[in-house]
Residue frames as qw, qx, qy, qz and C-alpha x, y, z in Angstrom:
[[0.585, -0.755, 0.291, 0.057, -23.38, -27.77, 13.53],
 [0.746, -0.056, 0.499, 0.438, -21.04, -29.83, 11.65],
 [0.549, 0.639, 0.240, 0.482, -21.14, -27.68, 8.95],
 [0.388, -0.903, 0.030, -0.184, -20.56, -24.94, 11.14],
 [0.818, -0.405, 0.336, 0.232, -17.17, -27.19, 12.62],
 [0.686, 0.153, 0.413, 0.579, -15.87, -27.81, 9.25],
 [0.412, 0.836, 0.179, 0.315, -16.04, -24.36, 8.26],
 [0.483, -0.828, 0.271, 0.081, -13.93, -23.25, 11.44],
 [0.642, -0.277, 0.591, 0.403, -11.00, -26.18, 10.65],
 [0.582, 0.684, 0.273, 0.345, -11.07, -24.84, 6.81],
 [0.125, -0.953, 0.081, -0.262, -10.89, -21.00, 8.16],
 [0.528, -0.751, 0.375, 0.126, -7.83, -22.38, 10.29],
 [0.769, -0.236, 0.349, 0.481, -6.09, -24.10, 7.81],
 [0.399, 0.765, 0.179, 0.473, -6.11, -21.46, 5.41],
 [0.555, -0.825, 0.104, 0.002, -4.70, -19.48, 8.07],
 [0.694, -0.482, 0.393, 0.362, -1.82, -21.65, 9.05],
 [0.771, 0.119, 0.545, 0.307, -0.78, -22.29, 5.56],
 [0.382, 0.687, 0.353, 0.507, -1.30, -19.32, 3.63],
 [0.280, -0.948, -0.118, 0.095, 0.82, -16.73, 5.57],
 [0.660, 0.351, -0.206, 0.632, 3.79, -14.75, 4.56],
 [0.415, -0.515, -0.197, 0.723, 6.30, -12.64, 7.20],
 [0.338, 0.917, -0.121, 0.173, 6.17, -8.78, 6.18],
 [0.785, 0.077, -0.133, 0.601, 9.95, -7.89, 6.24],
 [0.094, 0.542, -0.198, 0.811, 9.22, -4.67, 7.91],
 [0.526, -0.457, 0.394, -0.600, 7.32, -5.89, 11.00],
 [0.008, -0.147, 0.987, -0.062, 8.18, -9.30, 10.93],
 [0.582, 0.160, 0.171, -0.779, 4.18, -9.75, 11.04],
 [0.218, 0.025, 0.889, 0.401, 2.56, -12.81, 9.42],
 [0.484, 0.311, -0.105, -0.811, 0.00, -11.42, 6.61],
 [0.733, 0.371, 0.470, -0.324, -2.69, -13.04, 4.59],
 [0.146, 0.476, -0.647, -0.577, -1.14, -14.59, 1.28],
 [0.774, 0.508, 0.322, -0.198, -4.47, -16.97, -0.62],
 [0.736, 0.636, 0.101, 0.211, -2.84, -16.48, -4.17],
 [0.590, -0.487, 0.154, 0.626, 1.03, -16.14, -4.48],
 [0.042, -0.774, 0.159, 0.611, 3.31, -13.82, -5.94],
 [0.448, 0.050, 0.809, 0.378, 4.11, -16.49, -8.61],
 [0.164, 0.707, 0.672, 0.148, 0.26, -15.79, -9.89],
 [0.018, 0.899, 0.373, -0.231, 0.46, -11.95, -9.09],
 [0.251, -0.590, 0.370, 0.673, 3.74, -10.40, -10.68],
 [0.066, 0.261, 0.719, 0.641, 3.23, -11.66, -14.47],
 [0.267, 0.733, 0.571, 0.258, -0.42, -10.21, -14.05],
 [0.214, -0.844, -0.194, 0.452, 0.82, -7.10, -12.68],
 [0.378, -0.312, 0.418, 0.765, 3.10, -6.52, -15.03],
 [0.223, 0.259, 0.646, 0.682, 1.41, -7.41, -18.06],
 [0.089, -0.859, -0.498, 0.079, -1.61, -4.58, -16.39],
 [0.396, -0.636, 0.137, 0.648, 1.28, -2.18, -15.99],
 [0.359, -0.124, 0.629, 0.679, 2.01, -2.63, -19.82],
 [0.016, 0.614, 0.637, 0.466, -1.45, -2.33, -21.09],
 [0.338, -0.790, -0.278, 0.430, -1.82, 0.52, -18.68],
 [0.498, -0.392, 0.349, 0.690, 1.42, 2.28, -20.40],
 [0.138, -0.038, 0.422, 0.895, 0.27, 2.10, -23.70],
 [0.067, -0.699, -0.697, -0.146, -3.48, 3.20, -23.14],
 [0.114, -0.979, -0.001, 0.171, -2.10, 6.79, -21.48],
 [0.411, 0.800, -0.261, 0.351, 0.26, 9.54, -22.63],
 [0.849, -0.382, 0.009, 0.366, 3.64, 8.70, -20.81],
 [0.056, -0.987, 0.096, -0.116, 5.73, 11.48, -20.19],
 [0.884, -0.070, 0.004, 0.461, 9.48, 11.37, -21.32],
 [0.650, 0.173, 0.022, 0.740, 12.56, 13.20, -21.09],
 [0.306, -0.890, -0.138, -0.310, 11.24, 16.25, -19.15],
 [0.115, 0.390, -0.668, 0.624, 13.00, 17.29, -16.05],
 [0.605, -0.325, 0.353, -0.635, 10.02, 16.18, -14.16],
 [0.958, 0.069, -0.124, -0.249, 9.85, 12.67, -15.70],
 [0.616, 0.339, -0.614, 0.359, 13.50, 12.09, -15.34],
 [0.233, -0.537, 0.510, -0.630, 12.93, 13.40, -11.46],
 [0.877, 0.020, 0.041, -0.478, 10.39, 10.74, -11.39],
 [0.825, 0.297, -0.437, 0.199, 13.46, 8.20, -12.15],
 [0.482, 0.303, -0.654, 0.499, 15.92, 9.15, -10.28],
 [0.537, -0.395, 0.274, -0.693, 13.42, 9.63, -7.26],
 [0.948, 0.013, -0.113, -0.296, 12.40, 6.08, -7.86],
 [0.781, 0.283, -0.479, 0.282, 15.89, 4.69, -7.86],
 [0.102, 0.401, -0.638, 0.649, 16.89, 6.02, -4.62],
 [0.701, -0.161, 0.331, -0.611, 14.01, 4.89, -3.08],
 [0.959, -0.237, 0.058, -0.146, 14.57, 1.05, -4.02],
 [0.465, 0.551, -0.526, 0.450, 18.20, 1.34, -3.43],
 [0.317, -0.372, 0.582, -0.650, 17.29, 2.34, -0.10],
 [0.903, -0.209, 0.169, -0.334, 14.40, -0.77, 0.41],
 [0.803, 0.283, -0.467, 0.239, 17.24, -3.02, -0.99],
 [0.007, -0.655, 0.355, -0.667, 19.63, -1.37, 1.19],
 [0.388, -0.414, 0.561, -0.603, 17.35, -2.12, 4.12],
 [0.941, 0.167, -0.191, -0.222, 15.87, -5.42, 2.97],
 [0.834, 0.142, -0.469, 0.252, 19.22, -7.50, 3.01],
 [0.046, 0.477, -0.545, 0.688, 20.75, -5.22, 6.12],
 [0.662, -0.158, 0.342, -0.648, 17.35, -6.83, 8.00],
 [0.326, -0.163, 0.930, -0.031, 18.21, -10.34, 6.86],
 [0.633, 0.428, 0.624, -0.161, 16.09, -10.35, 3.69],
 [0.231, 0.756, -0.041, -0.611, 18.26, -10.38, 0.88],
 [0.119, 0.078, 0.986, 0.090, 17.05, -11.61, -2.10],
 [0.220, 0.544, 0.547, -0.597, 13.60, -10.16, -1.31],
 [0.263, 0.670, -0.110, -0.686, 13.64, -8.08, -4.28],
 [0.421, -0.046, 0.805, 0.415, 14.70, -11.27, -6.63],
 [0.349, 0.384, 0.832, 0.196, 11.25, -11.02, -8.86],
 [0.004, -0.817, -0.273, 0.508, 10.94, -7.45, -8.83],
 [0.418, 0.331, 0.403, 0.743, 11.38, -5.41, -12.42],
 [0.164, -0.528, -0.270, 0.788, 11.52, -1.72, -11.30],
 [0.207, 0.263, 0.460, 0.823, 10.40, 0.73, -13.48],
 [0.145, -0.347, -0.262, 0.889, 9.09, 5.06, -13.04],
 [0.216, 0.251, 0.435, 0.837, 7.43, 6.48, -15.27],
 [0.022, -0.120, -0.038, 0.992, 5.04, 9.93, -15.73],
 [0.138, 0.564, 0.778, 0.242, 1.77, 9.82, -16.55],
 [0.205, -0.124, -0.106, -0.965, -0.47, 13.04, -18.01],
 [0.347, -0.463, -0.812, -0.079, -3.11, 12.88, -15.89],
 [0.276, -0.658, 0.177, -0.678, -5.14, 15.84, -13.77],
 [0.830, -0.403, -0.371, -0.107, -5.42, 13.00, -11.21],
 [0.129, -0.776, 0.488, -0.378, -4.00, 13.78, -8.08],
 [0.979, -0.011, 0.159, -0.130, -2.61, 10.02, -7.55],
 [0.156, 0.701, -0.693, -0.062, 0.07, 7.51, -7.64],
 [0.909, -0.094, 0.250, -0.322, 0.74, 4.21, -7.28],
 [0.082, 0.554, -0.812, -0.162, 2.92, 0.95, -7.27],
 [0.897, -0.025, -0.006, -0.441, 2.17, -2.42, -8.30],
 [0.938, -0.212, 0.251, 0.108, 3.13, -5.65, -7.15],
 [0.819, 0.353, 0.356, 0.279, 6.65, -5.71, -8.49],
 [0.498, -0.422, -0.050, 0.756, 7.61, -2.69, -8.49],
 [0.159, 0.465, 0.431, 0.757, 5.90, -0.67, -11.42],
 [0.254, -0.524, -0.346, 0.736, 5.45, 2.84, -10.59],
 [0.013, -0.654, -0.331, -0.680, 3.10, 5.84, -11.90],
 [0.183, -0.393, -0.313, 0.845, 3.35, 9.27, -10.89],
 [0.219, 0.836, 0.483, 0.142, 0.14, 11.51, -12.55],
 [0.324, 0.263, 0.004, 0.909, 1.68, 14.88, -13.86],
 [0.365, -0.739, -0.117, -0.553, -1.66, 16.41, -11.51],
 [0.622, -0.767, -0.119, 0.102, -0.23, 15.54, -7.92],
 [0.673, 0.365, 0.012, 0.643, 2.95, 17.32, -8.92],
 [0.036, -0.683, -0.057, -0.727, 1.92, 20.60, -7.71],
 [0.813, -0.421, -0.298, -0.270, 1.18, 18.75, -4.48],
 [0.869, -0.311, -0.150, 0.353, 4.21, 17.22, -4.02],
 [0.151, -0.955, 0.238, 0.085, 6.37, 20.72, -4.90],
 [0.006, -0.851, 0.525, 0.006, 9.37, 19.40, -4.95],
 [0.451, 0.295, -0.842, -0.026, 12.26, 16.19, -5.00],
 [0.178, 0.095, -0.890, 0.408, 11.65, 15.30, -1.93],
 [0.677, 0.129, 0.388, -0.611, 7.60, 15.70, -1.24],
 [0.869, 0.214, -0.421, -0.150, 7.84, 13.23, -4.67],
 [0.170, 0.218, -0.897, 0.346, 10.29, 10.87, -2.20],
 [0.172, -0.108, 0.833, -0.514, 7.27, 10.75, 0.14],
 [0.805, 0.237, -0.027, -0.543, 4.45, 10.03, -2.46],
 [0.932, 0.263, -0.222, -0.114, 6.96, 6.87, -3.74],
 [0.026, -0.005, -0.899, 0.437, 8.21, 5.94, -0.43],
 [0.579, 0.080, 0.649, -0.488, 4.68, 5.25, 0.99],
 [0.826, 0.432, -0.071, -0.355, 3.33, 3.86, -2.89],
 [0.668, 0.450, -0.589, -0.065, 6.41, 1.50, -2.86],
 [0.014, -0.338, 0.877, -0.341, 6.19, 0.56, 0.21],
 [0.812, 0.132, 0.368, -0.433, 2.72, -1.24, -0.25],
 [0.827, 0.420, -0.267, -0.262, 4.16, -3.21, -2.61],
 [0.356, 0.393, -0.785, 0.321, 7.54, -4.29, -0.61],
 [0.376, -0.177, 0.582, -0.700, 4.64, -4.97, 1.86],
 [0.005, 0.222, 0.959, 0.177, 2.26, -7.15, 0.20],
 [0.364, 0.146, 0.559, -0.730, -0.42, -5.22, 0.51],
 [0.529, 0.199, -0.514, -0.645, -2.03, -5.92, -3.09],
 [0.411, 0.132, -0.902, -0.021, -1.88, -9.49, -1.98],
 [0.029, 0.227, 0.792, -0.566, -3.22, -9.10, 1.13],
 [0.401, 0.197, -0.033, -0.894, -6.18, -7.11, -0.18],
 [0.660, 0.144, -0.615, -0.407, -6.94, -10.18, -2.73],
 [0.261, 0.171, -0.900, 0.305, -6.62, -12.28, 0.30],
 [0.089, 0.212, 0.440, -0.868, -8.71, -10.56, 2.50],
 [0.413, 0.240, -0.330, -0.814, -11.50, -10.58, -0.39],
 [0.605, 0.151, -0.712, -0.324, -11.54, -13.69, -1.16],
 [0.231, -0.196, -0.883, 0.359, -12.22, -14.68, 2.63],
 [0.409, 0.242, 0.408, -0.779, -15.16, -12.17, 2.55],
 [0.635, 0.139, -0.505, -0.568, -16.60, -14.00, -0.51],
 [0.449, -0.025, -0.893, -0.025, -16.28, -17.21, 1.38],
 [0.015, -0.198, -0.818, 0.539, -17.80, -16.30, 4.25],
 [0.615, 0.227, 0.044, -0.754, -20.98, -15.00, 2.33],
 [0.526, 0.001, -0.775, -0.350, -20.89, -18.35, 0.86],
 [0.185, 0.057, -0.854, 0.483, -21.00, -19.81, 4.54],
 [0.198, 0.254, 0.391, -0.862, -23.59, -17.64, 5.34],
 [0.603, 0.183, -0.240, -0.738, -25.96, -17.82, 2.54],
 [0.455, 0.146, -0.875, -0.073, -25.10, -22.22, 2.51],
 [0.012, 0.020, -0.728, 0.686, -26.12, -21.95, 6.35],
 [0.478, 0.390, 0.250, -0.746, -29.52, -19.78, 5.81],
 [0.164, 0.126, -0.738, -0.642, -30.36, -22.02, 2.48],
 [0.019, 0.382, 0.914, -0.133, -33.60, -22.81, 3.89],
 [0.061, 0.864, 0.380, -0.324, -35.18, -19.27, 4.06],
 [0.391, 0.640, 0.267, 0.605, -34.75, -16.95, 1.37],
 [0.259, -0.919, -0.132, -0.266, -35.64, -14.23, 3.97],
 [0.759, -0.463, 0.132, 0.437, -32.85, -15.53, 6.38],
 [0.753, 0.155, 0.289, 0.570, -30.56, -14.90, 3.35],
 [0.199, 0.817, 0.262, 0.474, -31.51, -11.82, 1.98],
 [0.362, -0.885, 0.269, -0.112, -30.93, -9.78, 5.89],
 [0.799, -0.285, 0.194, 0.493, -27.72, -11.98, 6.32],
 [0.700, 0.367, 0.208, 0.576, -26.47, -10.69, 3.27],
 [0.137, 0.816, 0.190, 0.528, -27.04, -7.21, 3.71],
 [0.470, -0.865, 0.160, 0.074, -25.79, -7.13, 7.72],
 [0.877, -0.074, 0.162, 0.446, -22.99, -9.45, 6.28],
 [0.373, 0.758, 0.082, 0.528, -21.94, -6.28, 3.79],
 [0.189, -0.917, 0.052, -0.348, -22.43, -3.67, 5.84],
 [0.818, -0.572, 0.033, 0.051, -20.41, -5.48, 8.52],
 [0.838, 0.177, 0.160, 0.490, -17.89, -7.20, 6.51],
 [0.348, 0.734, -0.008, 0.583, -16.69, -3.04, 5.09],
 [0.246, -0.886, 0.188, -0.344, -17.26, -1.02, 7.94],
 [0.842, -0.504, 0.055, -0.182, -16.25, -3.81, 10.30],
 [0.760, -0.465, 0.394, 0.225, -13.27, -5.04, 8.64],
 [0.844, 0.090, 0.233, 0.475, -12.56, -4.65, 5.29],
 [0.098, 0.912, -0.047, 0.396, -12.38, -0.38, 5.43],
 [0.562, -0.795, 0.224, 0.053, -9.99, -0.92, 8.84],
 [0.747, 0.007, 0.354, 0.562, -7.74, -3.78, 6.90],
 [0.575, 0.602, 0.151, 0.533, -7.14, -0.77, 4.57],
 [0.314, -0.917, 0.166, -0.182, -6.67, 2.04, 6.87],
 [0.577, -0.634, 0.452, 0.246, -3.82, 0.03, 8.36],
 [0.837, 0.272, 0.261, 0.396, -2.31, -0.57, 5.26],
 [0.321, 0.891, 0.041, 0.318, -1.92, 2.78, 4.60],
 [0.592, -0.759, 0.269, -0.020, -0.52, 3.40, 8.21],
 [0.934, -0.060, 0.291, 0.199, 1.40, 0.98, 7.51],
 [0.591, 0.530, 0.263, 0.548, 2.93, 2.21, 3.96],
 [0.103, -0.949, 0.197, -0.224, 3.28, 5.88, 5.96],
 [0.607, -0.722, 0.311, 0.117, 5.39, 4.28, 8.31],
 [0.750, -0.200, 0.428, 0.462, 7.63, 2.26, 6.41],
 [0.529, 0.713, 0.207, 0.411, 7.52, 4.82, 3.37],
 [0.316, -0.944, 0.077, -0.057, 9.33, 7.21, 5.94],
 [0.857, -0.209, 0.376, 0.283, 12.12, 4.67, 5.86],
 [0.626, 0.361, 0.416, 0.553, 12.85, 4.07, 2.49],
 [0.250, 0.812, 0.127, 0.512, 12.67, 8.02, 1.78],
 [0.321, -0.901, 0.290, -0.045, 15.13, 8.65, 4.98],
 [0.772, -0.148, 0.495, 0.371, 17.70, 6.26, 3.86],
 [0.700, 0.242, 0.446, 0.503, 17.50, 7.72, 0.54],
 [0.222, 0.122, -0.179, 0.951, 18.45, 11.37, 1.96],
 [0.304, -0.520, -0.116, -0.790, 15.29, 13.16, 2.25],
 [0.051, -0.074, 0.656, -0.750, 13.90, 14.41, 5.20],
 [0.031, -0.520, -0.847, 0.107, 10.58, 12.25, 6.53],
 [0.030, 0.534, 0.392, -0.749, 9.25, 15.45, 7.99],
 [0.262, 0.153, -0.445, -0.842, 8.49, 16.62, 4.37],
 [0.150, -0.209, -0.690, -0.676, 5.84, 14.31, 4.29],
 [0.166, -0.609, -0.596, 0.497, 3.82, 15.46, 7.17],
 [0.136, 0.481, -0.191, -0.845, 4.39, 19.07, 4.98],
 [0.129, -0.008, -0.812, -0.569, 2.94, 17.32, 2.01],
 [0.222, -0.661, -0.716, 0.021, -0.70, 15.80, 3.90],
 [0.055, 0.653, 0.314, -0.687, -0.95, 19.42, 5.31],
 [0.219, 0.135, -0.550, -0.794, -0.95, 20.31, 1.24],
 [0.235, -0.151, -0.684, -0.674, -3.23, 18.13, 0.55],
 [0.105, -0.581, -0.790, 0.167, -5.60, 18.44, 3.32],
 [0.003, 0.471, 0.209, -0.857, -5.68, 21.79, 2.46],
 [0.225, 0.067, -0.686, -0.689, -6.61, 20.75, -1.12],
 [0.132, -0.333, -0.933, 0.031, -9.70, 18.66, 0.52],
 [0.145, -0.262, 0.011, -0.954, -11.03, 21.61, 1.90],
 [0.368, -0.079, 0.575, -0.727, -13.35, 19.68, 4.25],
 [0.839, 0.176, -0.198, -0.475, -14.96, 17.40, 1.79],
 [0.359, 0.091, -0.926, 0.068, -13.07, 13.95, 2.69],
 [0.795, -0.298, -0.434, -0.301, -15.36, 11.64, 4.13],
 [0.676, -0.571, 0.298, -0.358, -15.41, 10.48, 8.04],
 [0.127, -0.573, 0.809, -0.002, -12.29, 8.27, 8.76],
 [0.557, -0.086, 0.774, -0.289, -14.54, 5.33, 9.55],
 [0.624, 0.618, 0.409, -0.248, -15.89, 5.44, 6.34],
 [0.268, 0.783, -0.506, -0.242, -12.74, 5.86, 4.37],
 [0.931, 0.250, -0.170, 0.203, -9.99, 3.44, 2.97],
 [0.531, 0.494, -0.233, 0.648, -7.60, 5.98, 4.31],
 [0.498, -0.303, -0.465, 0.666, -6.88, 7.74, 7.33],
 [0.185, 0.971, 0.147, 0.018, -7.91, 10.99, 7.64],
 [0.511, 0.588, -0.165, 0.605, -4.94, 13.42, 6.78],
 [0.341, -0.758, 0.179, -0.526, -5.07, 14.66, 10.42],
 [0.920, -0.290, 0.251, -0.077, -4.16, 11.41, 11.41],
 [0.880, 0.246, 0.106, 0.393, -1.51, 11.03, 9.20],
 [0.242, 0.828, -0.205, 0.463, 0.13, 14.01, 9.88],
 [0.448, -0.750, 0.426, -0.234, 0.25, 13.72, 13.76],
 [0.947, -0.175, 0.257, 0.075, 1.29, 9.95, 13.28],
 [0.704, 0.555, -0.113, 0.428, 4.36, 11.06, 10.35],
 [0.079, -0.837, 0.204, -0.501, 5.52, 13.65, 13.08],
 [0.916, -0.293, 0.090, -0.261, 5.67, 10.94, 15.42],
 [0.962, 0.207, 0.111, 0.136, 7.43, 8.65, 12.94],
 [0.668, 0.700, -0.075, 0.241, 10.20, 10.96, 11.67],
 [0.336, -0.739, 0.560, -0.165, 12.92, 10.93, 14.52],
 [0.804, -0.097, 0.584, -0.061, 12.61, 7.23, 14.36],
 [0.655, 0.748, 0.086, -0.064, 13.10, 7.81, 10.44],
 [0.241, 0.943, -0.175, 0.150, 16.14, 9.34, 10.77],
 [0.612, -0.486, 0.602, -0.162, 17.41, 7.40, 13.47],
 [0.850, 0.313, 0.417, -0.072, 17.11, 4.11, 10.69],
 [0.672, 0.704, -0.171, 0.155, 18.95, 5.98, 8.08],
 [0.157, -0.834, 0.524, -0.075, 21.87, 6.90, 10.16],
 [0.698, -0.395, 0.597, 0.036, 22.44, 3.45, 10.89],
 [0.652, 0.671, 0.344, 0.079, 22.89, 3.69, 7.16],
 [0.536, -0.179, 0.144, 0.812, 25.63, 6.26, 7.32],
 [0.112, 0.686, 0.283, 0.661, 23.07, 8.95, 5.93],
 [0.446, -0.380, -0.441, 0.680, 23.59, 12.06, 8.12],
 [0.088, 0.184, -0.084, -0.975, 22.35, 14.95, 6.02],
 [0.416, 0.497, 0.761, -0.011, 18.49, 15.14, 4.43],
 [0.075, -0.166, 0.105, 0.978, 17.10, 16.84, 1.83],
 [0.293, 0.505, 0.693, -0.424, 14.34, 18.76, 1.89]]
């Protein structure tokens, strides 16, 4: 029972203490290990990343990749200090680049380092479907989600400790803990905490890629690409990291008046698709 007490008043002050505001829902998120600790490693992963694959220069697609990227944290700047958080970006070393890769994928890390694979190219068609692959991949990172993720981890590792410290009398006890504790811990909470990240990174990647001209609606045209590319083999939502693409379409459609509405108050008035 006491042990049982003190794990509760642990679990709460980690809580209270370890919580940053997102700056797009004003939310307080899970933040265990700070940015201090997570930008240098990101970076120096970015770098050894870089020179372990072929990096695509001076194309027309790799430069698109640039100047796609720059309008897209112009705009989070943009909105970042217009929303009373600016500054935000202080630790942030941008940077675009191409990767040769069939891999239909992107991605931003902490910090702001961006890869685009030369295989979801075909995907994205055009400037603006690439606006809405890196608006929603830069906007986990102007979220926190990386952070949260490592957060979120590191409180499912503790509570198997809890759990296994608890049951330390019966081996048996331990053994079924562990295995409902899994199962639980994924389905229950740590496959949903990702789903809403994504959500999350749809919505606010709509932003950042209507502020910096293009029309949202493109990327509702973009998940109908690639859920035609799935052809019926993605896995049951519940059982994903991701939404299904059916979900993300009706929920971008949703989103992209409200998109557009945001930029204006920007002075953008035209998109392009």
């Amino acid at each position: 029972m006491k042990f049982k007490k003190s794990l509760a008043i642990l679990l709460m002050g980690i809580f209270v203490v370890a919580c940053s505001t997102n700056p797009f829902t004003g939310k307080q998120t899970l933040a265990l290990v700070p940015n201090s600790q997570i930008l240098p490693m990101a970076f120096q992963q970015y770098n050894e990343f870089l020179s372990e694959n072929k990096v695509v220069k001076g194309t027309s697609d790799a430069n698109m990749v640039k100047n796609v990227g720059q309008k897209i944290a112009s705009a989070a700047e943009r909105y970042l200090t217009a929303n009373g958080y600016a500054g935000y970006l202080t630790d942030y070393r941008w940077e675009y680049n191409l990767v040769q890769s069939p891999d239909v994928n992107a991605w931003c890390m902490p910090g702001g380092k961006i890869v685009v694979y030369t295989g979801i190219l075909p995907i994205t068609k055009d400037e603006a479907g690439l606006a809405a692959v890196m608006g929603h991949e830069v906007a986990h990172a102007l979220a926190n989600h990386g952070q949260q993720r490592m957060s979120a981890g590191q409180l499912q590792q503790l509570g198997a400790v809890a759990g296994n410290v608890a049951l330390s009398g019966s081996a048996e006890n331990q053994q079924i803990f562990n295995t409902a504790y899994g199962l639980g811990s994924n389905l229950g909470v740590m496959l949903p905490f990702s789903r809403s990240h994504e959500t999350e990174a749809d919505h606010i990647g709509l932003i950042l890629m209507a502020i910096a001209g293009y029309d949202p609606i493109v990327s509702a045209e973009l998940w109908q690409r690639m859920q035609a590319q799935e052809n019926g083999s993605a896995p049951p939502e519940f059982l994903s990291t991701h939404p299904s693409s059916t979900t993300r379409i009706q929920n971008i459609q949703a989103w992209a008046p409200e998109a557009k509405a945001e930029a204006r108050k920007f002075g953008v008035t035209s998109f392009k698709r």
